[in-house]
Each structure stands twice: as C-alpha cells, then as structure tokens.
N, C-alpha and C positions, 0 to 999 in steps of 0.2 A: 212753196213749191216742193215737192214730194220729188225726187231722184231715186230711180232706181238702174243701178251698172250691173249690167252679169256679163258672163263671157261663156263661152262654147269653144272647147279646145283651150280653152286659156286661163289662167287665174289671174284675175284681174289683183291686182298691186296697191298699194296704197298711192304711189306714184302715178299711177294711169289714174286711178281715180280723182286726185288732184289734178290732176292735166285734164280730165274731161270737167270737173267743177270751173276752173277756172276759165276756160273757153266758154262753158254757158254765162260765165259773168259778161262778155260783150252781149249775149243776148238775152236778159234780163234787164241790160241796160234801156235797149231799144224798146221792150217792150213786158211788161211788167206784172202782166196778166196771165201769168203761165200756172195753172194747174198742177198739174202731171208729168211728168218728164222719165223717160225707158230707154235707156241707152241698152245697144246690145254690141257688143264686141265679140268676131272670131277669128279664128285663123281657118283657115281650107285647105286640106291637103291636097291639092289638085298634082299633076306631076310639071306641070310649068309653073315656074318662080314665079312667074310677076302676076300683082295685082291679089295674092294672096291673102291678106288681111284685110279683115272685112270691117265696117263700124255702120251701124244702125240708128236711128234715133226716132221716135216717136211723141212729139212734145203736144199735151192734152192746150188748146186753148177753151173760154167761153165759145160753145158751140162749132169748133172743129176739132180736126188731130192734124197736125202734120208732121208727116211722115219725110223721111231723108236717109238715101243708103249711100256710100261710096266705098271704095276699095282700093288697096293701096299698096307697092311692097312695104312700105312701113307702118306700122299701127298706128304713129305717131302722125305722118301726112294723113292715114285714112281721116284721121278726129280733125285735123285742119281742115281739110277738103269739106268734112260733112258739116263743120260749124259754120265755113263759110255759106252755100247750099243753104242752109239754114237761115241763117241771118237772112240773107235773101230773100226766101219765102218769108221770114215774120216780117219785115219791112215791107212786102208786099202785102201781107194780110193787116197791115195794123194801117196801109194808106186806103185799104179798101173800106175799113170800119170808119176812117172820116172822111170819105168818098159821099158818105150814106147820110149826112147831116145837112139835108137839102129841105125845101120848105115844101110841105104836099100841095098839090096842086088846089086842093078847094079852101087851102089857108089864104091865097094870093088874093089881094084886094080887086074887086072887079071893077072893069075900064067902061061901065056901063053899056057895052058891045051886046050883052045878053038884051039888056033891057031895051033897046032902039030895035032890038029886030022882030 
C-alpha cells in the first residue's frame, strides 16, 4: 500500500503521521486489498472556530476510490471521525465484492420445465 500525507496550512509532523498510519492499520485489517491511499490534511481560516480542521482521504481499491472528508475543531477527532467513515464504507465495499459470488443462471441444473413445454 503506497501512503501518501500532505497538509495545506499545516506541516504535517512525524506524530500526525503516525497517528494517521496507525488508524489505517484497523482498516487494512478488514480489508486488505488497498492500492493507493492520499491522505490530505488542513486547517481553514475561516473566522468562526469550529469545525476548522479539515482531514481527507482517498483510498485507491481493485476498481474503485473511495473518497472520505470530515472536519473537526481538532485534527486529531477529524482523522477519527474520517477513519471511522471509512471503515464503514470498506466494510460496505468488501460485503458487496462477496455479495457478487452467486451462481449464473445458465450454470443451474435444469428442472426439465424447458423440455415438457
């Protein structure tokens, strides 16, 4: 899996950076197929305090992206919030990929229904 952290407004730390490594270890767990991974982290000068810090994430699977943004007063809740979010959707994409392991229909043994009519 290929990690990539930047920041906007912010220099990202060796500490954030481990703190966003270590969150993706719950979802690597679940699902194990991860490509690409772009985390993007900023702050916003906006002139109201809350919800200021922003965290991004863009994680490459076999034939999607999914995408995840949330916002936070603290950088530290944003990266929670958006790994939960996260988790989320890959547990949703990885029950859809064995959703999809059904038997096609001209595989089924025939009830000889064709053949009598």
């Amino acid at each position: 899996m290929n990690l990539t952290i930047s920041g906007h407004h912010l220099e990202v730390t060796p500490a954030i950076r481990e703190y966003v490594q270590n969150k993706l270890e719950r979802i690597t767990r679940h699902f194990d197929h991860v490509i690409d991974t772009h985390v993007f982290l900023a702050i916003d000068n906006l002139t109201e305090k809350e919800k200021r810090q922003k965290a991004e994430i863009n994680l490459q699977v076999s034939g999607k992206v999914l995408h995840v943004a949330s916002a936070a007063q603290d950088l530290y809740a944003a990266i929670d919030t958006l790994m939960d979010r996260l988790d989320r959707q890959v547990l949703k994409h990885k029950s859809m990929l064995q959703n999809h392991n059904h038997v096609a229909h001209k595989r089924l043994p025939d009830n000889g229904e064709a053949a009598a009519a």
